[in-house]
C-alpha positions as MATLAB code, in Angstrom:
seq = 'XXXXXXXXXXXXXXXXXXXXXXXXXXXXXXXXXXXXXXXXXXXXXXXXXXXXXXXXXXXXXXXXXXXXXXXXXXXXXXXXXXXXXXXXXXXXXXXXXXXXXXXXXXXXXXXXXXXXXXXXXXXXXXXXXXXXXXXXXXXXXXXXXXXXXXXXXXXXXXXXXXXXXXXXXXXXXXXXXXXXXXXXXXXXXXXXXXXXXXXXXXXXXXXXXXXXXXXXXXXXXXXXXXXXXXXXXXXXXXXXXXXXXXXXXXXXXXXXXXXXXXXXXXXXXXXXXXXXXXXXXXXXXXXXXXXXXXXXXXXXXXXXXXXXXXXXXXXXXXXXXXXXXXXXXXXXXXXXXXXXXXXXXXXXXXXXXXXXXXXXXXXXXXXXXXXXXXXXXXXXXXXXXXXXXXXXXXXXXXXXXXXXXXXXXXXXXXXXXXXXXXXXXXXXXXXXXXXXXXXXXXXXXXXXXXXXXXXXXXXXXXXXXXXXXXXXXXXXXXXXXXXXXXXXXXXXXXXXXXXXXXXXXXXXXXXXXXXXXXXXXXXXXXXXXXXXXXXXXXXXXXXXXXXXXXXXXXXXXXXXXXXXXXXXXXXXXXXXXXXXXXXXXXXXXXXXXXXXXXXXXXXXXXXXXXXXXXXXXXXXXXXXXXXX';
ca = [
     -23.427  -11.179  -53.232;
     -26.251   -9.021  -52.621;
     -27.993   -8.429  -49.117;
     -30.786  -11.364  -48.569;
     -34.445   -9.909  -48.745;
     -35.674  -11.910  -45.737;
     -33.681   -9.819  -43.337;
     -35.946   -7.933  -41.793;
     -36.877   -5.486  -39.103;
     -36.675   -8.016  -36.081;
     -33.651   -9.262  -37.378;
     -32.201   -6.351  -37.364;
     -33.168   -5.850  -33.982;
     -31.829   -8.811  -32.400;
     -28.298   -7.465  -34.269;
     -28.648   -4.469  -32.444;
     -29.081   -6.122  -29.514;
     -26.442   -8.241  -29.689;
     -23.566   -5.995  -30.666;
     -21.741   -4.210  -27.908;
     -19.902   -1.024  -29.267;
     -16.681   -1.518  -27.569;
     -16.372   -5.201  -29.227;
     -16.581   -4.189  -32.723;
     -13.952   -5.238  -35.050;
     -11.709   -2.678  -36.023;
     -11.877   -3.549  -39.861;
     -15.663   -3.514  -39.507;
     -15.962   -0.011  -38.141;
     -17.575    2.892  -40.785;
     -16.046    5.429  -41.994;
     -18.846    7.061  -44.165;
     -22.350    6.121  -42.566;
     -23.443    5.570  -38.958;
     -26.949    4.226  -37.462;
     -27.883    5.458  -34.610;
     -28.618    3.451  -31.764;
     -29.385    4.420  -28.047;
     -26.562    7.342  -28.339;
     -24.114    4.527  -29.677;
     -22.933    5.586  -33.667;
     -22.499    1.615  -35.373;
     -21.804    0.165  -38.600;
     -24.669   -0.181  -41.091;
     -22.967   -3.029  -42.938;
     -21.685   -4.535  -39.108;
     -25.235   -4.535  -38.448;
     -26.740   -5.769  -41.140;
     -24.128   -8.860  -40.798;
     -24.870  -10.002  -37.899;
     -28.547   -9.757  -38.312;
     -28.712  -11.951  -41.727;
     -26.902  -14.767  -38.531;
     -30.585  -14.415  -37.463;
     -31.817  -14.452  -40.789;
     -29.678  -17.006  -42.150;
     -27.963  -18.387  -39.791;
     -24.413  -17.261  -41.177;
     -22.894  -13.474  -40.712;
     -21.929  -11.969  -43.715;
     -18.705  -10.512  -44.436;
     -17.720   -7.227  -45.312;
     -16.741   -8.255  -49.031;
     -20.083   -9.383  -50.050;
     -21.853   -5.370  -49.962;
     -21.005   -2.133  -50.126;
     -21.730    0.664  -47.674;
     -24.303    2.554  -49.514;
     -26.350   -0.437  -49.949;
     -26.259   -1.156  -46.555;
     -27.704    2.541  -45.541;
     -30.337    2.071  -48.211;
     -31.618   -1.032  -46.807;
     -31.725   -0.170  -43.335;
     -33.289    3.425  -44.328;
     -35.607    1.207  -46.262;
     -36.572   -0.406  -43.097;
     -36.607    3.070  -41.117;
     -34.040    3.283  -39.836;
     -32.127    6.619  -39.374;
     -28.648    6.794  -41.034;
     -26.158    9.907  -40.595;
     -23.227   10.691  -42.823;
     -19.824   11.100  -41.590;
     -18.717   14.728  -42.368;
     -15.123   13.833  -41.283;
     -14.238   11.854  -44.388;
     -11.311   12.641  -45.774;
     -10.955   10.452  -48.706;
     -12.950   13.320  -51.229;
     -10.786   15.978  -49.928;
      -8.218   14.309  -50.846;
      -9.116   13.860  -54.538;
      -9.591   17.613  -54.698;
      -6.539   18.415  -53.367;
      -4.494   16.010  -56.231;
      -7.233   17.223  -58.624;
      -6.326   21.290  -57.735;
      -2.860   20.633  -57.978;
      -3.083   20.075  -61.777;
      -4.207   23.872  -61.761;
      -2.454   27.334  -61.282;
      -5.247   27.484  -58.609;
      -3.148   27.773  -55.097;
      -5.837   28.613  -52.842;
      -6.734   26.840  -49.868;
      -9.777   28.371  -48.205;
     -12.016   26.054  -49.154;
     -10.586   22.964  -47.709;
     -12.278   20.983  -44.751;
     -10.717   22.973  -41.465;
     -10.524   20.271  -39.326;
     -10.129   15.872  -39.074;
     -10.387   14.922  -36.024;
      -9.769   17.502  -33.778;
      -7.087   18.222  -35.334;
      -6.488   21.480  -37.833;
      -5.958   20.609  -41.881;
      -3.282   23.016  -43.571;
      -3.163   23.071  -46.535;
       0.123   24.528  -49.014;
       1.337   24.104  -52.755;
       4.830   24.765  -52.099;
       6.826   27.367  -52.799;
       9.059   28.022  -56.211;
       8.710   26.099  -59.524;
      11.341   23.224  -59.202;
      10.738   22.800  -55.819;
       7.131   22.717  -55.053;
       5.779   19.970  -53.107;
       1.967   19.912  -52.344;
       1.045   19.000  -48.755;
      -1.346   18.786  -46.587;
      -0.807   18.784  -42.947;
      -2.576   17.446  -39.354;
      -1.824   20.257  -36.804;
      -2.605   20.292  -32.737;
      -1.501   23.383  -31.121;
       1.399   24.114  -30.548;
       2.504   22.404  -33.132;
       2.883   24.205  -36.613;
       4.160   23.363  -40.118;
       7.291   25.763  -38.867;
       7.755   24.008  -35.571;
       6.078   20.965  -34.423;
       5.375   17.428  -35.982;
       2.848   16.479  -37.606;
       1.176   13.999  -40.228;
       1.750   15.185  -43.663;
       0.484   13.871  -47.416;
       3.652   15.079  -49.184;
       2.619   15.248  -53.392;
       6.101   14.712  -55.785;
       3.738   15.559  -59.057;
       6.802   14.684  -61.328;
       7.127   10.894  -59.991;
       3.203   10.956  -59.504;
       4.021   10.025  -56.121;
       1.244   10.507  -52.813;
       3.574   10.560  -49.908;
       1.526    9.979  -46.346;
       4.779   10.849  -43.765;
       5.888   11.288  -40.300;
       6.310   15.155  -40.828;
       8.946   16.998  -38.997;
       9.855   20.470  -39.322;
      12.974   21.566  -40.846;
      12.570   25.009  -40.036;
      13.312   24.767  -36.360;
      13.703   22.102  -34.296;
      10.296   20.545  -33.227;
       9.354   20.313  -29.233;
       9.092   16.457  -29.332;
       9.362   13.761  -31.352;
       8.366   10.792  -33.418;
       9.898    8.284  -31.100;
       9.963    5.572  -33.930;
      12.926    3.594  -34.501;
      14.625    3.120  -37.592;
      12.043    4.625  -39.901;
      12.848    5.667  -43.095;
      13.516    9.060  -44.548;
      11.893   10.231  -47.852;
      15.720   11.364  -49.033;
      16.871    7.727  -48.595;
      13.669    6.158  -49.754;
      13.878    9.088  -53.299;
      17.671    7.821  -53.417;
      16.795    4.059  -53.471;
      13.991    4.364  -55.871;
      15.000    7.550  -58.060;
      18.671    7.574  -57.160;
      17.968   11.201  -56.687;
      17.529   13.585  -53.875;
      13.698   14.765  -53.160;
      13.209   18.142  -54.181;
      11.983   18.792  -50.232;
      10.921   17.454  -46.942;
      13.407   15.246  -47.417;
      14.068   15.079  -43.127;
       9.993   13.620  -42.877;
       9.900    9.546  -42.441;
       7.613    7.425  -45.106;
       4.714    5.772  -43.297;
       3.011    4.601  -46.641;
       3.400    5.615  -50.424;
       0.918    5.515  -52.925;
       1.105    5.606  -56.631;
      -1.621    8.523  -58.010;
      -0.250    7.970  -62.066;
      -0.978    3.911  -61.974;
      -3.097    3.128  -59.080;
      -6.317    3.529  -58.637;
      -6.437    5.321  -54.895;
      -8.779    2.733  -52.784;
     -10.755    4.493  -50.334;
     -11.183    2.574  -47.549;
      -7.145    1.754  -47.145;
      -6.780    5.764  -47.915;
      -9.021    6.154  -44.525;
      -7.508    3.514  -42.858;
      -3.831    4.537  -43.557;
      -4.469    7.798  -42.266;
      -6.326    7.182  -39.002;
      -3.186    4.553  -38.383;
      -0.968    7.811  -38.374;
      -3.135    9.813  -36.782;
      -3.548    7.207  -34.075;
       0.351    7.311  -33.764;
       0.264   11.016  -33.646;
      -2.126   11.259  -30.550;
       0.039    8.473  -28.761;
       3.135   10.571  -29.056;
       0.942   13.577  -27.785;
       0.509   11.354  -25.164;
      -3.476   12.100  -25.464;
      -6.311    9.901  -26.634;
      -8.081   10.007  -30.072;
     -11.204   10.532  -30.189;
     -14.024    8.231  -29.395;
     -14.398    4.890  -31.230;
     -17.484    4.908  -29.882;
     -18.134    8.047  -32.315;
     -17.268    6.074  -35.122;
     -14.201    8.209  -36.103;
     -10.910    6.331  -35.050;
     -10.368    3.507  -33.654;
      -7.707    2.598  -31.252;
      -4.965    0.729  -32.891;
      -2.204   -1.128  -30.952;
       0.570    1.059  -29.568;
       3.657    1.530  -27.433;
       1.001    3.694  -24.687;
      -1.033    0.337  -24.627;
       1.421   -1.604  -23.491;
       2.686    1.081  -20.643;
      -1.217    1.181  -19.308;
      -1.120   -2.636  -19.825;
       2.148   -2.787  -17.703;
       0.945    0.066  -15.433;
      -2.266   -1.924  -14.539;
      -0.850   -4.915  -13.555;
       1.476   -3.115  -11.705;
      -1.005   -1.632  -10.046;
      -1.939   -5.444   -8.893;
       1.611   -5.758   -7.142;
       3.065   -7.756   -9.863;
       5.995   -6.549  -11.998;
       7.142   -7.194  -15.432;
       8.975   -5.145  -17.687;
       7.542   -3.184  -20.505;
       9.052   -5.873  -23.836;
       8.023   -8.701  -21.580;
       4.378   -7.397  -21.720;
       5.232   -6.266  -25.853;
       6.885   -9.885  -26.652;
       3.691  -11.172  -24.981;
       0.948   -9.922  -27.022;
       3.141  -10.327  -30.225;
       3.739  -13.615  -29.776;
       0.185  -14.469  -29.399;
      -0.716  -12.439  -32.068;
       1.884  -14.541  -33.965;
       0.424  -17.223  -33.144;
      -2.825  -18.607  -30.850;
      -0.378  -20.980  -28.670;
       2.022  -19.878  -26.533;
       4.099  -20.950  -23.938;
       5.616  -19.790  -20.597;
       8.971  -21.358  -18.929;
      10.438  -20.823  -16.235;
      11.086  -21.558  -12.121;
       7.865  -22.077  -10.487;
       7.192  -18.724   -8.438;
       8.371  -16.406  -11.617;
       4.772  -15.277  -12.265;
       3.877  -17.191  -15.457;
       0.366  -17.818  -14.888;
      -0.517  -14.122  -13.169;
       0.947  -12.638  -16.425;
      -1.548  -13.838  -18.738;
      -4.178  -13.275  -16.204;
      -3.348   -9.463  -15.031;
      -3.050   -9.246  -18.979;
      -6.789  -10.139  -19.301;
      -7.718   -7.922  -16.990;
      -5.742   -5.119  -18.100;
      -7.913   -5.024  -21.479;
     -11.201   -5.532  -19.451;
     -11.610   -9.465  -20.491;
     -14.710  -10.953  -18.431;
     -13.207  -12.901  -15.578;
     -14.650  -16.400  -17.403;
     -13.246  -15.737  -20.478;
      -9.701  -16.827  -18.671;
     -10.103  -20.277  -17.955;
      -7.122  -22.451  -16.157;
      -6.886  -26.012  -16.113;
      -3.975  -28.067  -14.600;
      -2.265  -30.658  -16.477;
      -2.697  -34.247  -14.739;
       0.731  -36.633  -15.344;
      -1.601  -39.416  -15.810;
      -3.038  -37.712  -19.069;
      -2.188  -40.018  -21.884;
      -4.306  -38.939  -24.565;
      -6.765  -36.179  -25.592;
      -9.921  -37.885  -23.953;
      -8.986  -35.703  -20.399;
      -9.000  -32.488  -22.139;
     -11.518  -32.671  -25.281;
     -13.727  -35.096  -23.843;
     -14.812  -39.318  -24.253;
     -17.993  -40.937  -25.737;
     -18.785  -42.942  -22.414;
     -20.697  -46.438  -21.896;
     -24.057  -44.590  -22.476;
     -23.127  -43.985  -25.819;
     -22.692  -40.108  -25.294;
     -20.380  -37.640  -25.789;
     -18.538  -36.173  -22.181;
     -17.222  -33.120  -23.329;
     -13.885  -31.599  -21.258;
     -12.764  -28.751  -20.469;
     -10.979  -27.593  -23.671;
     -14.362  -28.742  -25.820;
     -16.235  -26.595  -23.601;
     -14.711  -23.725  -23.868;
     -14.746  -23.918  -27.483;
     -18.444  -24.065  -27.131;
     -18.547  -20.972  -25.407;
     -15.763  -18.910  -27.802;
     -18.461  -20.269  -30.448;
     -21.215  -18.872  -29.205;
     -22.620  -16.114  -31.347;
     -22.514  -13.321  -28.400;
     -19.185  -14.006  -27.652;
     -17.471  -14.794  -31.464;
     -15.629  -10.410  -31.575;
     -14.391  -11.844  -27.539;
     -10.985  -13.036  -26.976;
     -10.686  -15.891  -24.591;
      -7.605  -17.402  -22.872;
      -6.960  -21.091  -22.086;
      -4.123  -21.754  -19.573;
      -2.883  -24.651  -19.194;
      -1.381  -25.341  -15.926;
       2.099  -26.707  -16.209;
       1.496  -28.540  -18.994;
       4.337  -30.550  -19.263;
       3.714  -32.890  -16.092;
       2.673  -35.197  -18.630;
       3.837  -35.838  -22.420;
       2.220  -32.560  -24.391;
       2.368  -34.689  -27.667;
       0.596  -37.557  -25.845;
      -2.781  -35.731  -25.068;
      -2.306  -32.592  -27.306;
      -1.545  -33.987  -30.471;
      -4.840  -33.083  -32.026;
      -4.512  -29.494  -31.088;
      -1.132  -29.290  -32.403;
      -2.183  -30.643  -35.946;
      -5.477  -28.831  -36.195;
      -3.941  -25.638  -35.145;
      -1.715  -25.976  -38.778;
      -4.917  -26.231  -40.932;
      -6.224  -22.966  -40.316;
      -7.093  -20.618  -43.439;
      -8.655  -17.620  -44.463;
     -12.339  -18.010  -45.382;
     -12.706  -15.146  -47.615;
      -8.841  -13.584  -48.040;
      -6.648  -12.397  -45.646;
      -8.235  -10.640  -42.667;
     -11.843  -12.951  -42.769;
     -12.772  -15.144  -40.641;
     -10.318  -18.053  -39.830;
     -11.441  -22.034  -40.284;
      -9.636  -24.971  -39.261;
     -10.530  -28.683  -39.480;
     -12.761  -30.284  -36.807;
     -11.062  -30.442  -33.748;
     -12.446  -33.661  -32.477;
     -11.675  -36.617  -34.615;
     -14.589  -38.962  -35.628;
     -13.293  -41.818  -34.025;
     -13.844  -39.941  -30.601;
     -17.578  -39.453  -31.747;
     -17.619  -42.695  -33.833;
     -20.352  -44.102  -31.498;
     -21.528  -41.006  -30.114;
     -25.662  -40.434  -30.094;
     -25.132  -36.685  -29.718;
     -22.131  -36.109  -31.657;
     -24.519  -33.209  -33.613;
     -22.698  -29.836  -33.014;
     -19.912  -31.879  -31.646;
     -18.207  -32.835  -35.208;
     -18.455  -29.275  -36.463;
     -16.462  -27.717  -34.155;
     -13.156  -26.024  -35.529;
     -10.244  -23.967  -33.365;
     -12.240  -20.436  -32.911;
     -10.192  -17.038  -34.192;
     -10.563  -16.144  -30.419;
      -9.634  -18.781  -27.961;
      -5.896  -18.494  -27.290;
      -4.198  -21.530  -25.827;
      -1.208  -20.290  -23.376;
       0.779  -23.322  -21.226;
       2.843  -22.636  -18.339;
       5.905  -24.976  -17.765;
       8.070  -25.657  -15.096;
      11.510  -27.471  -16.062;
      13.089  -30.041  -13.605;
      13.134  -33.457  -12.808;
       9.082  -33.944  -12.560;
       8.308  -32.586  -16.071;
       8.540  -33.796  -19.322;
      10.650  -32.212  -22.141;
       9.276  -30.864  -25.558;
       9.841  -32.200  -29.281;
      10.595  -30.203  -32.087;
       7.074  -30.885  -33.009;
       5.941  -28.326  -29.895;
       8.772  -26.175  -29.846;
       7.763  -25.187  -34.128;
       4.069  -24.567  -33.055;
       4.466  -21.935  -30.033;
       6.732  -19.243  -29.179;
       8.408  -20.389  -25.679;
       8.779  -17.496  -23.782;
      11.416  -17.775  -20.585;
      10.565  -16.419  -17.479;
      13.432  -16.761  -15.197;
      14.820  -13.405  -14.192;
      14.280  -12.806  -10.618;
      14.965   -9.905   -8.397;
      13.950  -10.285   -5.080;
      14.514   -7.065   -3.762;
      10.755   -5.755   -2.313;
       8.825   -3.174   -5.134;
       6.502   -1.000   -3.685;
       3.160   -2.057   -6.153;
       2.236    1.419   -7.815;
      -1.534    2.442   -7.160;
      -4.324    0.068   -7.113;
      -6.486    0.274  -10.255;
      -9.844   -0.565  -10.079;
     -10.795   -1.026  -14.068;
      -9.385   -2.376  -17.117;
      -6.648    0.101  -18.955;
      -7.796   -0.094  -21.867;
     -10.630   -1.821  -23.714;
     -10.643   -4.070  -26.619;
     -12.052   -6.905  -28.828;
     -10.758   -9.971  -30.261;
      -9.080   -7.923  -33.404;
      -6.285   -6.951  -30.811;
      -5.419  -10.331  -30.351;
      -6.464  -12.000  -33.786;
      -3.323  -13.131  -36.039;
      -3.272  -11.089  -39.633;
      -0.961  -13.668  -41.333;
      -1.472  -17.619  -41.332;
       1.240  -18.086  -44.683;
       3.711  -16.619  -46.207;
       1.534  -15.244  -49.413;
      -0.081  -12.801  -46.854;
       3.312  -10.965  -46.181;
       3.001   -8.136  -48.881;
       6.438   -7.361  -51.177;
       6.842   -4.290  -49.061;
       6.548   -6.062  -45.575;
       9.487   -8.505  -46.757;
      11.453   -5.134  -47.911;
      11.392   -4.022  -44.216;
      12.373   -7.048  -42.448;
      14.676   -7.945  -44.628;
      17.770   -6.792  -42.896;
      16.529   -9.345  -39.635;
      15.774  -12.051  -42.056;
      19.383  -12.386  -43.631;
      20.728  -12.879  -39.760;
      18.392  -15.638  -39.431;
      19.516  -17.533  -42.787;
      23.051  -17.250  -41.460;
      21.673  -18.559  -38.139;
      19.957  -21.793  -39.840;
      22.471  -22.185  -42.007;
      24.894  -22.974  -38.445;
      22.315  -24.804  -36.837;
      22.454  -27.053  -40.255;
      25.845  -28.350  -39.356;
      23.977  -30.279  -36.324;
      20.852  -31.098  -37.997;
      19.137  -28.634  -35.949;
      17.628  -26.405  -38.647;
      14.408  -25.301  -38.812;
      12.137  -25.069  -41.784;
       9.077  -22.908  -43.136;
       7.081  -22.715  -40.209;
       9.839  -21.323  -38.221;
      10.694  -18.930  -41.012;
       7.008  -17.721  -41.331;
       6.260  -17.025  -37.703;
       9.150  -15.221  -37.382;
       8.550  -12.868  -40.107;
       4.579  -12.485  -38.820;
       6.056  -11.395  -35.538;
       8.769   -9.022  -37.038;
       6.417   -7.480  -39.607;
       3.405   -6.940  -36.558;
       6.469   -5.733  -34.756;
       7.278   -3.482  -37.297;
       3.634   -2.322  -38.133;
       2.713   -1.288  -34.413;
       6.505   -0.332  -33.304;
       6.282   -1.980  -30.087;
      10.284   -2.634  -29.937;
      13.335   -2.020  -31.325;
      13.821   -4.509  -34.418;
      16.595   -6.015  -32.875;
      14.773   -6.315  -29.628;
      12.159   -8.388  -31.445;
      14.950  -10.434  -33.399;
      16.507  -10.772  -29.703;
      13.412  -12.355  -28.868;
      12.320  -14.547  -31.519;
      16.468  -15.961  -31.751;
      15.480  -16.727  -27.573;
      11.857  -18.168  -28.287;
      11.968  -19.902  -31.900;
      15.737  -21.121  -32.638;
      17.299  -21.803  -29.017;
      14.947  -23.860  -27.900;
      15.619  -26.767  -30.204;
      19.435  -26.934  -29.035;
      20.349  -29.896  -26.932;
      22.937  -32.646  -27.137;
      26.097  -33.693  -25.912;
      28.214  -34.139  -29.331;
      31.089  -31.364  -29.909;
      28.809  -30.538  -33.197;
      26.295  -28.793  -30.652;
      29.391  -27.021  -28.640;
      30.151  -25.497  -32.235;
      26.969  -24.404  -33.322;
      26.646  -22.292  -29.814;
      30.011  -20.839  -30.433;
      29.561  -20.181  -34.136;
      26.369  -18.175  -33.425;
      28.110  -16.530  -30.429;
      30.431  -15.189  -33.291;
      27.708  -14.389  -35.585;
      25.271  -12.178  -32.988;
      28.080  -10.878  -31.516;
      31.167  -10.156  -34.230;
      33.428  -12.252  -32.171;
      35.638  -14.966  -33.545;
      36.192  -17.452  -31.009;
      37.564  -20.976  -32.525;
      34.714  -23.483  -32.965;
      36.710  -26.652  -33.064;
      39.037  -26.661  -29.552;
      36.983  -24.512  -27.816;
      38.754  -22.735  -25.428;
      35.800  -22.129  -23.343;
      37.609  -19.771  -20.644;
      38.665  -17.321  -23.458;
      34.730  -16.993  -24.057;
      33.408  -16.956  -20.655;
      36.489  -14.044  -19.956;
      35.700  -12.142  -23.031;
      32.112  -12.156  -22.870;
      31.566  -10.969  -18.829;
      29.158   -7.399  -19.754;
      26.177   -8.329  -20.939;
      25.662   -4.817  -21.495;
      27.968   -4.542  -24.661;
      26.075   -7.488  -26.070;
      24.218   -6.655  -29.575;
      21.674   -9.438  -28.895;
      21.962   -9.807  -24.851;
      19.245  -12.175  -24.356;
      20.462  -14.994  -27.242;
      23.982  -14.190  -26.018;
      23.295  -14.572  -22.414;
      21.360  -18.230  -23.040;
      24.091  -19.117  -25.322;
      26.514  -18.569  -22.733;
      24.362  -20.820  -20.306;
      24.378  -23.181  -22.396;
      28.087  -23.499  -23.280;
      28.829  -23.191  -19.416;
      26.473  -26.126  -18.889;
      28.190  -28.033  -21.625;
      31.542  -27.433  -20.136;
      30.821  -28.667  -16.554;
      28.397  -31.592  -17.877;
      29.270  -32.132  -21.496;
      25.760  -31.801  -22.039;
      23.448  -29.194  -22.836;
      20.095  -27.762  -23.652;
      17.983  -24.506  -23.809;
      15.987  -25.736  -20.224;
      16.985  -25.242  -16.751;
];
């Protein structure tokens, strides 16, 4: 698909009016070409999509052009259009193209990527040499330091991009990632064979060079990824993305100034409560938070918002009525005049629609949402929110069917606009539930379609709130929030590999929870694996933190009954996340509670903990479930 000829120059100045810098998709940012725009660096092809919505009424996307003819057009229409000089993609050609020569020198190779120094080396030896090419900030050095590092093995034809670490002394800091692996273990699992060097560095992505064709823009965006990493263990910032040259990508330091900002607003929560947060929605658009009322459920999505600078009405609250019976009080009714009421839910679709505000996230809360029956008035959300797909691959826009059924604008004389909407890619729906005798519990049917975070701990010793701050942390757009996986085809080969070790505990898990018909099926199994793998990809937790969390929000949840089956399934995974074996038929429940007293020895404290709620509560009431 070739650019439209009808855009022209007042489209294209209506785009440029429209796009804020900071909101820019991260995937839509240019590496190559920039247009500049009152001291602001942007996207040709960004540009050039959102004016052909003013052309054409659609935005393009990305797949449908190239970047070069995106700077020809615009320079066609006059306007100016800069190179980037920090590519790094054609040095990289020349340096696997140079090492097919007895050529070692290295003068000529570009001196510095962003702000930090390029080194360049063909190894030392015969056997042993390993090309490389190094990202340096003083002090660190190829002798002492860390550093990212493309590590050549010419006789596998293998590219290498690595967490470099120096094995001539023992660097100053380091990597801080869990449970990466090295390139010796990942040459003895592929070449059972020990790599000729460097063999200490971890793999962050491997490449090919004698089969595949090296794509550019993955080259680029593998690299700024590590590089990204790199600065956050430097503890300083990369440069600009306002320059056009990196842009911020999700990362443990995000998630301190997150935490640090709210508690800067007095309100405390630990730093994998705020991690487990953002995963889950990033899992998933629907979320919900349990717990004791005064536990700080609905301030934690809020300070959240404000932590990554969301405008004040993109957060809108609405509190669940128990006299809601169906979806008329949230999505709207077609009323005696024959038109169309829309609600509160419908309306702020409208506004997440809107074509200024489509690259802005926007929260929903719903206020303890369980004071009436959730699959009473939220039943269209929760089967709407399963049809969404990709509309042009993986990492495109996201559609869904209409969320307002045509019987609800059957008779409606403005139902125009109405019976088009869809779920937007950036309206997040996050309840907050209280359990007790007022409130309503949840089907399976609810439990499958969030993650159900628990917010119960409470410590009511007085914190001193750390200093006031007066603007957002950080800022971002919707891609920090927007899901990258809606199936199971759009978990790559190698993403599987990695979690694979998690995902063999949770077939033993299901396969327990089978014995009381309690097993869960594919969309359990997918959403786990999404959060896992984003896990994985940004290293916001340990893995078995994550699992820890997932075992608490996806599999626990559905666990209620008063049959001995459901005593035996607690105990049998007791045995399984801990390496205990307690009997599962006779329980002798005060050998468990004795044996199991420190929490702090627990492998998987926060599944073992509820599990040992729950068989407590089943002892004294010979019932039980996940809920206060």
């Amino acid at each position: 698909m070739a650019i439209p000829h009808n855009i022209s120059k007042d489209h294209i100045e209506k785009a440029l009016n429209e796009v804020d810098p900071s909101s820019i998709p991260r995937r839509r940012w240019s590496y190559q070409y920039f247009m500049e725009y009152k001291g602001q660096m942007l996207p040709p092809k960004y540009i050039i999509s959102i004016a052909n919505k003013y052309a054409n009424g659609v935005e393009l996307e990305s797949e449908g052009f190239n970047a070069i003819e995106a700077k020809n057009y615009l320079l066609k229409l006059g306007y100016p259009i800069s190179e980037n000089k920090e590519e790094f993609y054609g040095e990289l050609l020349k340096f696997l193209e140079q090492t097919k020569t007895n050529n070692l020198a290295t003068g000529d190779y570009l001196p510095e990527y962003q702000r930090l120094t390029v080194k360049v080396g063909f190894g030392k030896g015969n056997i042993a040499r390993v090309p490389w090419v190094a990202f340096l900030k003083e002090p660190h050095t190829v002798q002492k330091g860390i550093y990212p590092v493309y590590l050549y093995y010419k006789e596998k034809g293998l590219l290498v991009l690595a967490y470099g670490v120096s094995e001539a002394y023992d660097p100053p800091i380091s990597w801080d990632i869990e449970n990466a692996q090295t390139i010796k273990s990942f040459f003895e699992e592929k070449f059972s064979e020990k790599p000729p060097r460097y063999g200490a560095s971890m793999v962050y992505q491997t490449y090919d060079v004698k089969n595949d064709q090296l794509d550019k823009e993955q080259i680029e965006s593998d690299l700024n990824n590590i590089l990204n990493k790199y600065y956050e263990v430097l503890e300083e910032k990369p440069p600009s993305p306002g320059s056009g040259k990196v842009h911020l990508s999700i990362g443990k330091r995000d998630i301190k100034a997150i935490k640090e900002y709210i508690a800067g607003k007095g309100y405390q929560y630990h730093y994998e409560e705020v991690a487990n947060f953002l995963l889950s929605i990033k899992t998933k658009p629907f979320v919900i938070l349990a717990g004791i009322s005064g536990t700080g459920k609905t301030q934690l999505p809020r300070k959240f918002a404000e932590a990554v600078g969301m405008e004040r009405d993109h957060v809108i609250q609405v509190p669940v009525r128990p006299d809601w019976t169906d979806g008329s009080d949230l999505l709207g009714y077609t009323g005696l005049d024959d038109a169309f009421k829309p609600k509160d839910l419908t309306l702020a679709i409208q506004e997440a629609t809107r074509p200024d505000n489509r690259n802005k996230p926007f929260f929903f809360l719903l206020d303890e949402m369980n004071l009436a029956r959730v699959e009473h008035y939220f039943s269209d959300f929760l089967s709407v929110i399963e049809t969404r797909e990709w509309t042009n691959g993986k990492g495109s826009k996201i559609k869904t069917d209409p969320i307002l059924r045509k019987e609800i604008l059957h008779n409606a004389t403005n139902k125009d606009g109405f019976d088009t909407l869809t779920w937007p890619d950036n309206l997040y729906l996050i309840g907050t539930v209280n359990m007790d005798e007022t409130t309503h519990a949840f089907s399976r049917k609810v439990l499958d379609r969030a993650n159900s975070i628990e917010m119960n701990e409470v410590d009511l010793e007085w914190i001193r709130p750390e200093e006031k701050s007066q603007s957002s942390s950080i800022k971002i757009d919707n891609s920090f929030f927007k899901t990258e996986y809606l199936g199971a085809i759009d978990l790559s080969e190698k993403e599987r590999d990695i979690i694979r070790p998690q995902f063999e505990l949770l077939k033993k898990v299901n396969r327990i929870l089978e014995k009381a018909d309690l097993h869960f099926a594919y969309r359990v199994r997918d959403e786990v694996a999404f959060y896992l793998t984003l896990n994985k990809r940004f290293e916001l937790l340990d893995p078995k933190t994550a699992m820890d969390f997932q075992l608490v929000q996806k599999v626990l949840p559905r666990i209620h009954g008063s049959s001995e089956r459901i005593q035996s399934v607690l105990v049998d995974l007791l045995n399984l996340l801990e390496n205990k074996d307690f009997r599962t038929e006779d329980v002798d429940s005060a050998q468990v509670f004795s044996q199991m007293k420190d929490s702090n020895e627990f492998k998987y404290p926060r599944a073992s903990k509820k599990i040992l709620f729950m068989l407590k509560r089943f002892d004294d009431d010979r019932f039980t479930s996940f809920w206060l």
